[in-house]
PDB file of N, CA, C and O in Angstrom:
ATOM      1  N   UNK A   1       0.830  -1.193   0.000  1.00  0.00           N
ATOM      2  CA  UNK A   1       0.000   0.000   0.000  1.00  0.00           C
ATOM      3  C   UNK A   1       0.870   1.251   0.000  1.00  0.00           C
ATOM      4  O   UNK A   1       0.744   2.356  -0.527  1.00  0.00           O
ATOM      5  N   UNK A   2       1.592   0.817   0.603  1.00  0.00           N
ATOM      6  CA  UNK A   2       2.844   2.539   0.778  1.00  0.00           C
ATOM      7  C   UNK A   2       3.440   2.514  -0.886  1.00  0.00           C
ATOM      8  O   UNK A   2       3.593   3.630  -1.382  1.00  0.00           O
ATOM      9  N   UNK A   3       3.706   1.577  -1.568  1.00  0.00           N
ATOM     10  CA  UNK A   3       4.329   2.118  -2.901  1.00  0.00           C
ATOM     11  C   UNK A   3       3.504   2.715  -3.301  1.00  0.00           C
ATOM     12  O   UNK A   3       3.779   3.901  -3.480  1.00  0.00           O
ATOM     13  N   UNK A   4       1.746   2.156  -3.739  1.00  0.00           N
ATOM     14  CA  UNK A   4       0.699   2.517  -4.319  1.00  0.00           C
ATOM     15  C   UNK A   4       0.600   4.455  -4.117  1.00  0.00           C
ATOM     16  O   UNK A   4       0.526   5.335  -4.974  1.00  0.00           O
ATOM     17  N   UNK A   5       0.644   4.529  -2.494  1.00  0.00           N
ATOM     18  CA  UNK A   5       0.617   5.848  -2.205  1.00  0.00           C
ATOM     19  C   UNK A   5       1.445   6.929  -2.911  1.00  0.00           C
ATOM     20  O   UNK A   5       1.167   8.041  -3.360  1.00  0.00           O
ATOM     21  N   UNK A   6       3.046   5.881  -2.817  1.00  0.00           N
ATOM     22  CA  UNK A   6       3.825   7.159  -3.046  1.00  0.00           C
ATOM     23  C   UNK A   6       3.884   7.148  -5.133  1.00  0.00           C
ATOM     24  O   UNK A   6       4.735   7.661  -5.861  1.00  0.00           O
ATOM     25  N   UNK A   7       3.011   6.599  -5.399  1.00  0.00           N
ATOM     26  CA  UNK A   7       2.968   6.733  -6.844  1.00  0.00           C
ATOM     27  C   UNK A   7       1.604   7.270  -7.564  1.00  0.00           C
ATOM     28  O   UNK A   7       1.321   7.488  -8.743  1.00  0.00           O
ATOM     29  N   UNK A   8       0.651   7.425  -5.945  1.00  0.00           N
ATOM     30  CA  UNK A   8      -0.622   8.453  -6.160  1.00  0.00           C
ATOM     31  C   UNK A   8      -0.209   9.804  -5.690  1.00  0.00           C
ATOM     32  O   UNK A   8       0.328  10.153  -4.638  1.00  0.00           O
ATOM     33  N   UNK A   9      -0.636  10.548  -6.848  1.00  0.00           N
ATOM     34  CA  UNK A   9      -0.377  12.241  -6.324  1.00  0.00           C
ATOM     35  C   UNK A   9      -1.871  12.532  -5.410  1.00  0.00           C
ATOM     36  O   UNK A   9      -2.938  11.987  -5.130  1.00  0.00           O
ATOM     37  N   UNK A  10      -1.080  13.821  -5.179  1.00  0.00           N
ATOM     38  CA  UNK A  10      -2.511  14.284  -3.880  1.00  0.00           C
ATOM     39  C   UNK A  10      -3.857  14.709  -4.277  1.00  0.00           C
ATOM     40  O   UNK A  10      -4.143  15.666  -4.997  1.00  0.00           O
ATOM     41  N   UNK A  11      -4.560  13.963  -3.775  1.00  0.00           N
ATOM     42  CA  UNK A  11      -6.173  14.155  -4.555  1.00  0.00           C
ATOM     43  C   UNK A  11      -6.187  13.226  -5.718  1.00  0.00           C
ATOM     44  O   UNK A  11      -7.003  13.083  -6.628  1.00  0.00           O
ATOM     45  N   UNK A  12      -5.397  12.811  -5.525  1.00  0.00           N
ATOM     46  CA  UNK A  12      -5.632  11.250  -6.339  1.00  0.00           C
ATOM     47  C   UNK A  12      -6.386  10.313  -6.275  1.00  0.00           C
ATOM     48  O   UNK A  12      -6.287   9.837  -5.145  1.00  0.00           O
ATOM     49  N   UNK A  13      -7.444   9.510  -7.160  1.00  0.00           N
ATOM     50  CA  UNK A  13      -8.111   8.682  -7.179  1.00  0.00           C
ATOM     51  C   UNK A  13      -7.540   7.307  -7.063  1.00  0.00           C
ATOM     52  O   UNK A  13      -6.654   7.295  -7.918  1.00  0.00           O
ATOM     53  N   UNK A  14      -7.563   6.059  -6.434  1.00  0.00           N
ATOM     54  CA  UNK A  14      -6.840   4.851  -6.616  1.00  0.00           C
ATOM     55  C   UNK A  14      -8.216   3.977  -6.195  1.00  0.00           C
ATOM     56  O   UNK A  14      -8.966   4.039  -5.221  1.00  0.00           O
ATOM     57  N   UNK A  15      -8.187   3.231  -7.261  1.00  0.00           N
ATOM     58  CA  UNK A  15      -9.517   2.629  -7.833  1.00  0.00           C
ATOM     59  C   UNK A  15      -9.169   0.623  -7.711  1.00  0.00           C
ATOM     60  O   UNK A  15      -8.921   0.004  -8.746  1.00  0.00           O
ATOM     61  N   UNK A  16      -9.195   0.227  -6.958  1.00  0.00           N
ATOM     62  CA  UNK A  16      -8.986  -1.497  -6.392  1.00  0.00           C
ATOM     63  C   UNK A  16     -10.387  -2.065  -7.010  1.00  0.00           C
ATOM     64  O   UNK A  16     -11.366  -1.325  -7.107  1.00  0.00           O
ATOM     65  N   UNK A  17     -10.409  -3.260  -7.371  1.00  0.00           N
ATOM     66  CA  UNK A  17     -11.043  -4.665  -7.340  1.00  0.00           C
ATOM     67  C   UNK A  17     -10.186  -5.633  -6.567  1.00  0.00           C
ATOM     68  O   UNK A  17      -9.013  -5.916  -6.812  1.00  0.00           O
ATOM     69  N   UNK A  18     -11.185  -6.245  -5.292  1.00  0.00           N
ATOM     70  CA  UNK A  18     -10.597  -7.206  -4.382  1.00  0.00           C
ATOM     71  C   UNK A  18     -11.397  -8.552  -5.087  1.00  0.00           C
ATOM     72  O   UNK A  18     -12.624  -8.655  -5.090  1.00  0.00           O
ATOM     73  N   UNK A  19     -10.531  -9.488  -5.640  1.00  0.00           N
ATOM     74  CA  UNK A  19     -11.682 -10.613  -5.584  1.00  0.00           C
ATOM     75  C   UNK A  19     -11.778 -11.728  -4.639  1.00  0.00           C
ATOM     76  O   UNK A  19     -10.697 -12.112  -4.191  1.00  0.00           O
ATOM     77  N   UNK A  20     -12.866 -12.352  -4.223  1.00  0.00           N
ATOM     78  CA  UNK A  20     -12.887 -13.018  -2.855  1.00  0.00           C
ATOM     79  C   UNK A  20     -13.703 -14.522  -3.694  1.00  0.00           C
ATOM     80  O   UNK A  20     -14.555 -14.727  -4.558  1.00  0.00           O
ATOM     81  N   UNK A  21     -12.822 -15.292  -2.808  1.00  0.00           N
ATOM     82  CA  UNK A  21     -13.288 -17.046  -4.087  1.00  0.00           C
ATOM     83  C   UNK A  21     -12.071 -17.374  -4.380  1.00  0.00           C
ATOM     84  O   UNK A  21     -11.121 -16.603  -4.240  1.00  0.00           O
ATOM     85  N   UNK A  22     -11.980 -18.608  -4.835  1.00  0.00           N
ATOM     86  CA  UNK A  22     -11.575 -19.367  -5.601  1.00  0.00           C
ATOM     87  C   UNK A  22     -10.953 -19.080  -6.956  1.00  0.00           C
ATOM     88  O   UNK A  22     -11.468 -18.317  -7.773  1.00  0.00           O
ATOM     89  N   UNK A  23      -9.449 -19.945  -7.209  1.00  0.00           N
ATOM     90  CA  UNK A  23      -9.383 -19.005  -7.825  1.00  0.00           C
ATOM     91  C   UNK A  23      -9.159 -20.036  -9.475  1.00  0.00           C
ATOM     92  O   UNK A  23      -9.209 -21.261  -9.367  1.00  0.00           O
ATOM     93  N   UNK A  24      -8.977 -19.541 -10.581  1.00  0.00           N
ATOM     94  CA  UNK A  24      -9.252 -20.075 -11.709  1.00  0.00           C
ATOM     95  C   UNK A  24      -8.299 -21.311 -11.590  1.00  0.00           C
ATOM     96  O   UNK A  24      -7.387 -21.267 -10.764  1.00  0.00           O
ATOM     97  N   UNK A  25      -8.464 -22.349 -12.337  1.00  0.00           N
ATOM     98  CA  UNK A  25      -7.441 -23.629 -11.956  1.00  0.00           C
ATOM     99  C   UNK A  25      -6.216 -23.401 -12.924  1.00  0.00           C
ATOM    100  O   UNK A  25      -6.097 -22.987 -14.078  1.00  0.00           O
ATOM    101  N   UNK A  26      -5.088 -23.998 -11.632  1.00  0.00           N
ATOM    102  CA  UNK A  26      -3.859 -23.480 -11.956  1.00  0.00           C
ATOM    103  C   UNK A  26      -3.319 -22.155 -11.201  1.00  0.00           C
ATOM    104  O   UNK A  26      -2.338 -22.361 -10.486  1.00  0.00           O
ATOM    105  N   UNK A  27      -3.815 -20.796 -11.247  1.00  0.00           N
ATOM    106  CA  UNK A  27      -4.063 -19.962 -10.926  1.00  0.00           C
ATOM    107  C   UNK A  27      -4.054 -19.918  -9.076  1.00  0.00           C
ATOM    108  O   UNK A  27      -4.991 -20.126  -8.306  1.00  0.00           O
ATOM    109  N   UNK A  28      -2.798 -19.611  -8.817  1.00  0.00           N
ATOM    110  CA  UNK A  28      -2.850 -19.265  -7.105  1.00  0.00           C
ATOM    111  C   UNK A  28      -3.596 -18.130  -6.692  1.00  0.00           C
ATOM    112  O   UNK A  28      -3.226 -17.168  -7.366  1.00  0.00           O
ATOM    113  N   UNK A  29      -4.420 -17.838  -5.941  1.00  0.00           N
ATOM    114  CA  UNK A  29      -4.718 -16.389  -5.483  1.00  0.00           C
ATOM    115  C   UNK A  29      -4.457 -16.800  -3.615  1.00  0.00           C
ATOM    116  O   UNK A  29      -4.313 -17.874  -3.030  1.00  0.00           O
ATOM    117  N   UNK A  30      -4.486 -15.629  -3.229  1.00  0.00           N
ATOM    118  CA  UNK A  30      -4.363 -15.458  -1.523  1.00  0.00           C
ATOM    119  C   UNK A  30      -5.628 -14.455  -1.206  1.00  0.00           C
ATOM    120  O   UNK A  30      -5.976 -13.487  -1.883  1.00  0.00           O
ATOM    121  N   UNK A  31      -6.221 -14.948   0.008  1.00  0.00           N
ATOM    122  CA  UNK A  31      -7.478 -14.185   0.667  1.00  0.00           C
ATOM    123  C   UNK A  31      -6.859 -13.065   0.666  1.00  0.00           C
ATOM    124  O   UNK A  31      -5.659 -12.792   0.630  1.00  0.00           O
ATOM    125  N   UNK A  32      -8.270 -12.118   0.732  1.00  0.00           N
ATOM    126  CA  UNK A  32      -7.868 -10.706   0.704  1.00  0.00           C
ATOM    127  C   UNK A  32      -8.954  -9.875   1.637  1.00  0.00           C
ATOM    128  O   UNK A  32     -10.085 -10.180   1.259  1.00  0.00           O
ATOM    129  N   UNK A  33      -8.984  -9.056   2.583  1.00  0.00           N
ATOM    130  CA  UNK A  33      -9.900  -8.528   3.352  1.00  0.00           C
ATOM    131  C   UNK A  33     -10.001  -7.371   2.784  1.00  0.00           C
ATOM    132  O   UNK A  33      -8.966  -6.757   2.524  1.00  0.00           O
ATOM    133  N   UNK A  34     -11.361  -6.785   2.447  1.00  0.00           N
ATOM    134  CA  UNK A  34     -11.777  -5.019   2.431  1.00  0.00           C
ATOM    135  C   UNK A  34     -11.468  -4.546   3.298  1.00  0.00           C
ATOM    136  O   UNK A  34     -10.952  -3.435   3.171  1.00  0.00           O
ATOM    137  N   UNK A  35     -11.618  -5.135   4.657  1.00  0.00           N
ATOM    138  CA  UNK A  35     -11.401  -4.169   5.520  1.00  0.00           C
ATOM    139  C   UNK A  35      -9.659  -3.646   6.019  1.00  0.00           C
ATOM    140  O   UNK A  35      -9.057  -2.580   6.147  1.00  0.00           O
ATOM    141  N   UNK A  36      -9.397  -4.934   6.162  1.00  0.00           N
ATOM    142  CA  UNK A  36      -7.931  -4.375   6.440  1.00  0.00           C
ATOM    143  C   UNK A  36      -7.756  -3.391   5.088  1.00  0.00           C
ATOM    144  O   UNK A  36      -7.633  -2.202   5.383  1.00  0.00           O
ATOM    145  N   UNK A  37      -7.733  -3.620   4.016  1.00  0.00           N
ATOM    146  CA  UNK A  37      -7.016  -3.231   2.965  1.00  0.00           C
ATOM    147  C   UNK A  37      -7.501  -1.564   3.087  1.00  0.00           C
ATOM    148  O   UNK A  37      -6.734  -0.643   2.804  1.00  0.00           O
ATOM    149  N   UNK A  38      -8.788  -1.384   3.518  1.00  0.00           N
ATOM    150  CA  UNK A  38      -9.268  -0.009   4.033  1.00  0.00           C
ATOM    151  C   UNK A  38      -8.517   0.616   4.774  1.00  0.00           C
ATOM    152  O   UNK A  38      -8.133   1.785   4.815  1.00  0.00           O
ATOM    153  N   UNK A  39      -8.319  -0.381   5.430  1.00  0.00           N
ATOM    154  CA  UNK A  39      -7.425   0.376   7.084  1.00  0.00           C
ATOM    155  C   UNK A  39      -6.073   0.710   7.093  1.00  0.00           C
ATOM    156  O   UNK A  39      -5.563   1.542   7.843  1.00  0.00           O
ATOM    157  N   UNK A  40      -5.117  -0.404   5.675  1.00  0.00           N
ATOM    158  CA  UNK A  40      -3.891  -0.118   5.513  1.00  0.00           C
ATOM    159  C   UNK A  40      -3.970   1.375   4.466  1.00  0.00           C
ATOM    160  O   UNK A  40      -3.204   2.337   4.530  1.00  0.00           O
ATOM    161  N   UNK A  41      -5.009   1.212   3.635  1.00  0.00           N
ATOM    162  CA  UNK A  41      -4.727   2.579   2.682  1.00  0.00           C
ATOM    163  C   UNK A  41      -5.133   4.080   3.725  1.00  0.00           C
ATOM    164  O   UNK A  41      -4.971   5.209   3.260  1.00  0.00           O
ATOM    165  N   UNK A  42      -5.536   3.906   4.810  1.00  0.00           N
ATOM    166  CA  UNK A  42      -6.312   4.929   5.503  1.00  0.00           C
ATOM    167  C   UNK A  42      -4.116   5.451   6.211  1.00  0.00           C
ATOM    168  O   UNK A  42      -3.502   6.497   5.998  1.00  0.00           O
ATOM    169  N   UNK A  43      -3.687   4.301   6.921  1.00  0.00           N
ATOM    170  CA  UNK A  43      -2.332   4.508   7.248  1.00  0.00           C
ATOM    171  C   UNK A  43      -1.650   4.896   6.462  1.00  0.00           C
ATOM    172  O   UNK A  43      -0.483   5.080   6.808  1.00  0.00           O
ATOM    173  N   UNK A  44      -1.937   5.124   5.415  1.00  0.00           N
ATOM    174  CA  UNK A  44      -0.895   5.858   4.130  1.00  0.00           C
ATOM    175  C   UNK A  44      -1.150   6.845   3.240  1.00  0.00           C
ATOM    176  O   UNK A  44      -0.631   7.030   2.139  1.00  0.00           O
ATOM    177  N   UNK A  45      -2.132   7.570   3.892  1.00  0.00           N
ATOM    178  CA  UNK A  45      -3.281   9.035   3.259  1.00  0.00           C
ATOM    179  C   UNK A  45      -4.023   8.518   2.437  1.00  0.00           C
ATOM    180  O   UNK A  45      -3.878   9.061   1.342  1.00  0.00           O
ATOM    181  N   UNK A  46      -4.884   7.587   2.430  1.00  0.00           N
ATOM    182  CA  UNK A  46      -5.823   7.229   1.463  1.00  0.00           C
ATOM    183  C   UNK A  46      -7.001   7.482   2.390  1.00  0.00           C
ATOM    184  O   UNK A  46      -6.792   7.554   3.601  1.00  0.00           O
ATOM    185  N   UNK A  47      -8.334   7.634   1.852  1.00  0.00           N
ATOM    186  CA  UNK A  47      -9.500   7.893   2.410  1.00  0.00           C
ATOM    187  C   UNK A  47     -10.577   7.162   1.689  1.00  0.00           C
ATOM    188  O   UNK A  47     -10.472   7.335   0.475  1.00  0.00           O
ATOM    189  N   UNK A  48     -11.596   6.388   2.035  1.00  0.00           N
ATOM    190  CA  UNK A  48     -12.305   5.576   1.507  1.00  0.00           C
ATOM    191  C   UNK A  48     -13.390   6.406   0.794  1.00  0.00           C
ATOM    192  O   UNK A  48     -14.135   7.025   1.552  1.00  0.00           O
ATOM    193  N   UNK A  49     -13.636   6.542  -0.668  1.00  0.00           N
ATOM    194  CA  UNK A  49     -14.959   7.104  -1.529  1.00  0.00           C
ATOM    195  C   UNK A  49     -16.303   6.335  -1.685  1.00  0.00           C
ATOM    196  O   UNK A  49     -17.505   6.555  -1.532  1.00  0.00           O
ATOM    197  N   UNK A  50     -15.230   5.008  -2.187  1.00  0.00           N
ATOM    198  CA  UNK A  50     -16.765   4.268  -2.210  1.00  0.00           C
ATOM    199  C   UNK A  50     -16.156   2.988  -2.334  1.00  0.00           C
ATOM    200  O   UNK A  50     -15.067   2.744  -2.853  1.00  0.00           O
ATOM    201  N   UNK A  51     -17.147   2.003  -1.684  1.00  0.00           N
ATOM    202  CA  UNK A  51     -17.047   0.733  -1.317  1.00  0.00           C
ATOM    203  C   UNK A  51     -18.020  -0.135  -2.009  1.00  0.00           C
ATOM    204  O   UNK A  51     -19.089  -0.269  -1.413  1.00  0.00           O
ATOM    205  N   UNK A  52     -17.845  -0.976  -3.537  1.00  0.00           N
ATOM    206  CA  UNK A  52     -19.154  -1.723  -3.896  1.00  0.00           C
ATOM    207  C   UNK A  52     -18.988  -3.093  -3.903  1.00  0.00           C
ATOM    208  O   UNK A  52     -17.934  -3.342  -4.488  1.00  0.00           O
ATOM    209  N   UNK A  53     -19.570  -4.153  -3.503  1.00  0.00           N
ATOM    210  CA  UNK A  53     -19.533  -5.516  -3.940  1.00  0.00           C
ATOM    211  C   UNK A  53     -20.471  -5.954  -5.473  1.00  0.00           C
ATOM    212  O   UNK A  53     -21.556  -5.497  -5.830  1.00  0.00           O
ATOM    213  N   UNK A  54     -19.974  -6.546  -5.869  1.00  0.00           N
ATOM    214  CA  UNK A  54     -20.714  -7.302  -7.411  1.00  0.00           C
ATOM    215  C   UNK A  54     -20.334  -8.790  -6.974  1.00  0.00           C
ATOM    216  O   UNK A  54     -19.356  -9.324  -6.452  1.00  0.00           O
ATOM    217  N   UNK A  55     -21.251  -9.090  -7.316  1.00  0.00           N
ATOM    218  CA  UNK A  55     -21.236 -10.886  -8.165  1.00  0.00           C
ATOM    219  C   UNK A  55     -20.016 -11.021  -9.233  1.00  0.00           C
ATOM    220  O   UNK A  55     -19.451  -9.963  -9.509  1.00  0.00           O
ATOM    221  N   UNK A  56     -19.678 -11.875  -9.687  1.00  0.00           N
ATOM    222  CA  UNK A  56     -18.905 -12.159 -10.840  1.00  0.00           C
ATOM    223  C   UNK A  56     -19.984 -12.091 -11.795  1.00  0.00           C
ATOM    224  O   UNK A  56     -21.173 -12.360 -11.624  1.00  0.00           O
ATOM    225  N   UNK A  57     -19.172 -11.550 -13.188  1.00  0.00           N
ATOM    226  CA  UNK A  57     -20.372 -11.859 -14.332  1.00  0.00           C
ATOM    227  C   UNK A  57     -20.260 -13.235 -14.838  1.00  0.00           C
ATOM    228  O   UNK A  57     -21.212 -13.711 -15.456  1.00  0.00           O
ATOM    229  N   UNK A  58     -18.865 -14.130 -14.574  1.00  0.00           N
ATOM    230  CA  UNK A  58     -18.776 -15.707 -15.404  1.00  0.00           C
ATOM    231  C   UNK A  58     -19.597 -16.363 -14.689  1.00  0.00           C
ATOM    232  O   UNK A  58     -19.683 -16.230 -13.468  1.00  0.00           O
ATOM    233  N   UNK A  59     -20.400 -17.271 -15.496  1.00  0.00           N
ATOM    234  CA  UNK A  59     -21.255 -18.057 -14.657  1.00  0.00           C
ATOM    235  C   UNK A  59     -20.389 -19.103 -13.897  1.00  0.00           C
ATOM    236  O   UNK A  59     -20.916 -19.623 -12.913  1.00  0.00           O
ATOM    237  N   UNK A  60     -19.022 -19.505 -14.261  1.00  0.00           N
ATOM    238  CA  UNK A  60     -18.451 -20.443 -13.988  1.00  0.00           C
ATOM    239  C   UNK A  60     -17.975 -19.828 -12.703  1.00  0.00           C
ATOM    240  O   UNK A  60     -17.965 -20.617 -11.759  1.00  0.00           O
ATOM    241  N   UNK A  61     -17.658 -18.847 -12.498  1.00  0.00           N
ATOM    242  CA  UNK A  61     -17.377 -18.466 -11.174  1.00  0.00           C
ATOM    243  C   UNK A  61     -18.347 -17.540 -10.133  1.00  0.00           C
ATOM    244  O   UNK A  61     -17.987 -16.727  -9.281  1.00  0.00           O
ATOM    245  N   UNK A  62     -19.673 -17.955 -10.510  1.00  0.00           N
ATOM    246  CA  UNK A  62     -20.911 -17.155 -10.183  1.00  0.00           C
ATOM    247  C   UNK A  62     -21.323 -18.713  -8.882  1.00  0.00           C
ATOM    248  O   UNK A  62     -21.786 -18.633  -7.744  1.00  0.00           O
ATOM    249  N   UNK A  63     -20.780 -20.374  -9.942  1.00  0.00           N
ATOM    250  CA  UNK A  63     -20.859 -21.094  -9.222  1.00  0.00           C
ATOM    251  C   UNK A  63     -20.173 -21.610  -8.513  1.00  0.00           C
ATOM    252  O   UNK A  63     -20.360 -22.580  -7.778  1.00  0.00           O
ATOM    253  N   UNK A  64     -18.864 -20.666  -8.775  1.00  0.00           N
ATOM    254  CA  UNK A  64     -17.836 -21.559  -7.200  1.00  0.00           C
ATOM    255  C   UNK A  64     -18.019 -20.093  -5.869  1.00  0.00           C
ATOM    256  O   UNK A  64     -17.246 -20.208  -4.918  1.00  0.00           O
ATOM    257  N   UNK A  65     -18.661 -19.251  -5.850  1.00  0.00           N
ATOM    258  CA  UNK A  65     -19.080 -18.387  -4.923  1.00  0.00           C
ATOM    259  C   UNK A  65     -17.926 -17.167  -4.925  1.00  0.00           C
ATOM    260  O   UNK A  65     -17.408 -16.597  -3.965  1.00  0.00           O
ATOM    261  N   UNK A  66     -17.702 -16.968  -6.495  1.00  0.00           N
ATOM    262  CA  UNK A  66     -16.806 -15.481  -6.184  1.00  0.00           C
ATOM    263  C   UNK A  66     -17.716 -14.630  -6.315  1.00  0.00           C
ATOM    264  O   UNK A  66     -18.873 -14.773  -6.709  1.00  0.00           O
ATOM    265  N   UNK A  67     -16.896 -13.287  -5.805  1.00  0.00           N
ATOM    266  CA  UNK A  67     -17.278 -12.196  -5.621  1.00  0.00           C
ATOM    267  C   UNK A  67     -16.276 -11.041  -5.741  1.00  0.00           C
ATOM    268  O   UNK A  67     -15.162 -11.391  -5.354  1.00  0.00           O
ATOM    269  N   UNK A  68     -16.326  -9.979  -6.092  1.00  0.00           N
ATOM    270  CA  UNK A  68     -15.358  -8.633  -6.163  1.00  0.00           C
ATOM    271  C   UNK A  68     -16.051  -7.768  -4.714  1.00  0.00           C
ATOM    272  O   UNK A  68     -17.162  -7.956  -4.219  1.00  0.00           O
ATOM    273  N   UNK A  69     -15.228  -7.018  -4.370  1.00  0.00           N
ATOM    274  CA  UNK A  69     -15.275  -5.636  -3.778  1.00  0.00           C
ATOM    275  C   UNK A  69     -14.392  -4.878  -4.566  1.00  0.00           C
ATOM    276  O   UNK A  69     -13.399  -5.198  -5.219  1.00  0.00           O
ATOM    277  N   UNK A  70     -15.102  -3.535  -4.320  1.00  0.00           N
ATOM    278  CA  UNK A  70     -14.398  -2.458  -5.507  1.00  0.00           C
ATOM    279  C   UNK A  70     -13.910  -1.508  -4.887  1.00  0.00           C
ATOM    280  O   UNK A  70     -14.878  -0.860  -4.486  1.00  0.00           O
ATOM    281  N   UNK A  71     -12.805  -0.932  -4.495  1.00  0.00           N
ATOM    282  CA  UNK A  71     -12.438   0.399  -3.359  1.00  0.00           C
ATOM    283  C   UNK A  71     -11.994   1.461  -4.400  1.00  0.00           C
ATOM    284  O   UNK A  71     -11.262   1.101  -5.321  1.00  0.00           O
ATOM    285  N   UNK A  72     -12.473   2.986  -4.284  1.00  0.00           N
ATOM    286  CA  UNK A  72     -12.504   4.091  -4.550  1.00  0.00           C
ATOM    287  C   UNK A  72     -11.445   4.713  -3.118  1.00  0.00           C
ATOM    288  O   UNK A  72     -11.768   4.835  -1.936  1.00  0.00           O
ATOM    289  N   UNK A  73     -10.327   4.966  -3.692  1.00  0.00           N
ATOM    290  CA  UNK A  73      -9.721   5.411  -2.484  1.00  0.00           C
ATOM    291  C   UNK A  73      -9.088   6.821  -2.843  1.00  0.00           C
ATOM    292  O   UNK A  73      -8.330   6.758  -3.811  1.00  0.00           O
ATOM    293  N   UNK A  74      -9.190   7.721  -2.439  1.00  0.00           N
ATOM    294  CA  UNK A  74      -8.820   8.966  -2.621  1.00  0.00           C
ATOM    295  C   UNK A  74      -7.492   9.263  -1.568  1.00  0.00           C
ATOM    296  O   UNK A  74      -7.541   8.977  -0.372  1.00  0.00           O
ATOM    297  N   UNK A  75      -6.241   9.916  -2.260  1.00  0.00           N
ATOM    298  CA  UNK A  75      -5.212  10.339  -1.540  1.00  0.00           C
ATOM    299  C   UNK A  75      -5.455  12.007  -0.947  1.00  0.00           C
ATOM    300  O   UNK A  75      -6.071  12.984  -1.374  1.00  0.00           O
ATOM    301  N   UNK A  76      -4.828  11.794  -0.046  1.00  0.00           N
ATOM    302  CA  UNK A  76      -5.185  13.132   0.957  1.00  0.00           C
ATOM    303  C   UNK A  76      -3.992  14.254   0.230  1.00  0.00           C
ATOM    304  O   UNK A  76      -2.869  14.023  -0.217  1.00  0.00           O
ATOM    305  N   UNK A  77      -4.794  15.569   0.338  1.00  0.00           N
ATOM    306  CA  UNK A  77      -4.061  16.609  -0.484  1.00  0.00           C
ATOM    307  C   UNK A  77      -3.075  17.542   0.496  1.00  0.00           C
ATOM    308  O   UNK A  77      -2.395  18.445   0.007  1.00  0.00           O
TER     309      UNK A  77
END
């Protein structure tokens, strides 16, 4: 999160998709929390805009139970 910061200028928009599930075969992924990830960008001048969850649009992964969260994070000026 601290590189992300120091490569957002101030009043900067930084725009995340978290995906939560399973992940395509072959394909390693590691859990990922909204919230911490909120809380680490908040420790590094980020400020939360907007927070959305979606469904996946693949049906193939609609049936192994993924999901996105989307973070709108704004850098402090």
């Amino acid at each position: 999160m601290a590189n992300l910061a120091h490569m957002t200028t101030a009043d900067g928009l930084l725009i995340m998709s978290l995906r939560h599930g399973p992940g395509a075969d072959g394909r390693q992924v590691f859990p990922v929390s909204a919230d911490e990830t909120i809380s680490a960008a908040g420790l590094c001048g980020f400020e939360l805009v907007q927070r959305t969850e979606a469904a996946s649009v693949q049906a193939r992964n609609q049936a192994n139970g993924v999901f996105w969260t989307w973070l709108a994070l704004k850098k402090a000026s």
